[in-house]
N, C-alpha and C positions, 0 to 999 in steps of 0.2 A: 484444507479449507478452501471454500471459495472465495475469489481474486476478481476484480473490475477495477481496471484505471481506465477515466475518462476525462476529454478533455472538451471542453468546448465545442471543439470538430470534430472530435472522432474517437473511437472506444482503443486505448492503445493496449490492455492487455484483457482477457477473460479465460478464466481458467481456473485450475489450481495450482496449490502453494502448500509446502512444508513451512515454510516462514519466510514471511516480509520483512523488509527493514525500511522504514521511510523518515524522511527527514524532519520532526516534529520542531515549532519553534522554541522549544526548550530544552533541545538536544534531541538524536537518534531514537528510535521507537521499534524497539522486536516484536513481530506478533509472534506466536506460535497458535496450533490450535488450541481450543477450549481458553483462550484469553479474555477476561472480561470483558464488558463493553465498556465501547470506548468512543470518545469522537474529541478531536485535536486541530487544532490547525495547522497546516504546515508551511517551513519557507522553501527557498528556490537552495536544489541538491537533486540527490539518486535516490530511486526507488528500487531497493533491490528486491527481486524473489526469488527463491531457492526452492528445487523439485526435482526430487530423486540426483541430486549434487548436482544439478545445472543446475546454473545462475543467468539469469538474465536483470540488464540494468536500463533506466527508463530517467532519464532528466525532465524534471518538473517545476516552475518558475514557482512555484504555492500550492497552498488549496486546502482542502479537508481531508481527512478519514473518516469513516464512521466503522467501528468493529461491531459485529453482534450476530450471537449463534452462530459464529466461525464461516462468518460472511464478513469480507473487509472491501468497504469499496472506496475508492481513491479518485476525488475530485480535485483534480489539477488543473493548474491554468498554463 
C-alpha cells in the first residue's frame, strides 16, 4: 500500500508498506492492505512501517490518518 507521513514542515516518509502501526487515541492501530477506510485521530507515540521485514520507526507528537483504497496517509504534528 501506499504510505505518506507529513508534518507541518516536511513529508517524513513516502513510499510503500506491508503494514503500518500507528498510535490511535484509543489504543495501537494495524493497517494491512485492502483494510477498510478509515480515518482516527491520533496521540504523541511511534509510527511504525514494515517492508519486505524492514522496519522503520517515526515519533509523532498527534494528528490524523485517513486510510482509503490502500492509501494511508499520516498527518502528524
Amino acid at each position: 500500500m501506499d504510505v505518506q507521513i507529513v508534518t507541518p514542515d516536511k513529508s517524513l516518509y513516502s513510499g510503500q508498506a506491508d503494514l503500518i502501526t500507528v498510535p490511535g487515541t484509543s489504543g495501537s492501530i494495524g493497517i494491512l492492505n485492502n483494510h477498510a477506510p478509515l480515518v482516527s485521530s491520533l496521540k504523541m507515540g511511534e509510527v511504525k512501517i514494515v517492508l519486505n521485514d524492514k522496519e522503520e520507526f517515526f515519533n509523532i507528537k498527534g494528528g490524523v490518518v485517513e486510510v482509503s483504497n490502500n492509501k494511508v496517509i499520516v498527518l502528524a504534528s
